[in-house]
C-alpha positions in Angstrom: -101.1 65.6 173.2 -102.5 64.7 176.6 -99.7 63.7 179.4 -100.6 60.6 181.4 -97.9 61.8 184.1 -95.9 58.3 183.8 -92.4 58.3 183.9 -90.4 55.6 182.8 -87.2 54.5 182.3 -85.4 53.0 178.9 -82.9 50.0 180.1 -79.9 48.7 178.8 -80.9 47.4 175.6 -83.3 49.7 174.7 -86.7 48.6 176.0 -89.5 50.8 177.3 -92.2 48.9 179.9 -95.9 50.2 179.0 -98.2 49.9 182.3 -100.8 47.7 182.4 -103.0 50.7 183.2 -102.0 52.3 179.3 -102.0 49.2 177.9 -105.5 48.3 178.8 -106.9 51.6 178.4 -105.7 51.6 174.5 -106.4 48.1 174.0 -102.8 46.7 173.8 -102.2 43.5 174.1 -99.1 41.0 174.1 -98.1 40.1 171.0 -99.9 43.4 169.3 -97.9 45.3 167.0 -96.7 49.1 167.3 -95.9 51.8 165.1 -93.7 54.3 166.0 -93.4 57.8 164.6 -91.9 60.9 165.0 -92.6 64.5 165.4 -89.5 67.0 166.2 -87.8 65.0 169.1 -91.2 63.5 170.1 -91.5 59.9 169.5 -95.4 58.8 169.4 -96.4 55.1 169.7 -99.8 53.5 168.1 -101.3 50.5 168.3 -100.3 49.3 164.2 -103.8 48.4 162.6 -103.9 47.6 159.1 -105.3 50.4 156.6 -105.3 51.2 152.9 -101.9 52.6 151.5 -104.2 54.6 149.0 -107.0 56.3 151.5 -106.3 55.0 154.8 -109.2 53.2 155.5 -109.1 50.7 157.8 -112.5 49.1 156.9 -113.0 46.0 154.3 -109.2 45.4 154.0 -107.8 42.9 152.1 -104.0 42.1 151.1 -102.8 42.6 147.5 -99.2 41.8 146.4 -98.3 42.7 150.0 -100.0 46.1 150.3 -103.1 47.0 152.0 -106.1 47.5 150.1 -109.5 48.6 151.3 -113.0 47.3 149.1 -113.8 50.9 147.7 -110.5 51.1 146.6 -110.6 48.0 144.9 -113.8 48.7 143.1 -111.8 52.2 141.9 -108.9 50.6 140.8 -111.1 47.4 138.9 -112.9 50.2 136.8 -109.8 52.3 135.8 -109.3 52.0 131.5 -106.0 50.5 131.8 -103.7 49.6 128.8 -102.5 46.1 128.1 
């Protein structure tokens, strides 16, 4: 992980403030969703894009039954010999 050297602080309710400079230089914008994970007692932040739950692409996605499913997967799953 590569530090940016900014320090900030979390407020009452909870809320962190991005800087403009981050925010611009990942391409965050208002209104943009983000995913938040953990690692240990690290907490990482990404910009949420959608992607395939089966092979995480995030190219050619298309929403099935509320999941996320990319074209190649598609094709896959349309030439499976299912039952009835």
């Amino acid at each position: 992980m590569k530090s940016t050297g900014i320090i900030r602080k979390i407020d009452v309710l909870g809320r962190l403030v991005l800087p403009i400079e981050l925010r611009r230089t990942l391409d965050i914008e208002t209104g943009d969703e983000i995913e938040i994970f953990t690692e240990g007692k690290t907490v990482i932040l990404a910009k949420y894009e959608d992607a395939c739950i089966f092979c995480g692409s995030k190219r050619n996605v298309a929403d099935f039954a509320g999941k996320k499913i990319c074209g190649a997967c598609r094709e896959k799953i349309a030439k499976l010999d299912l039952p009835d």
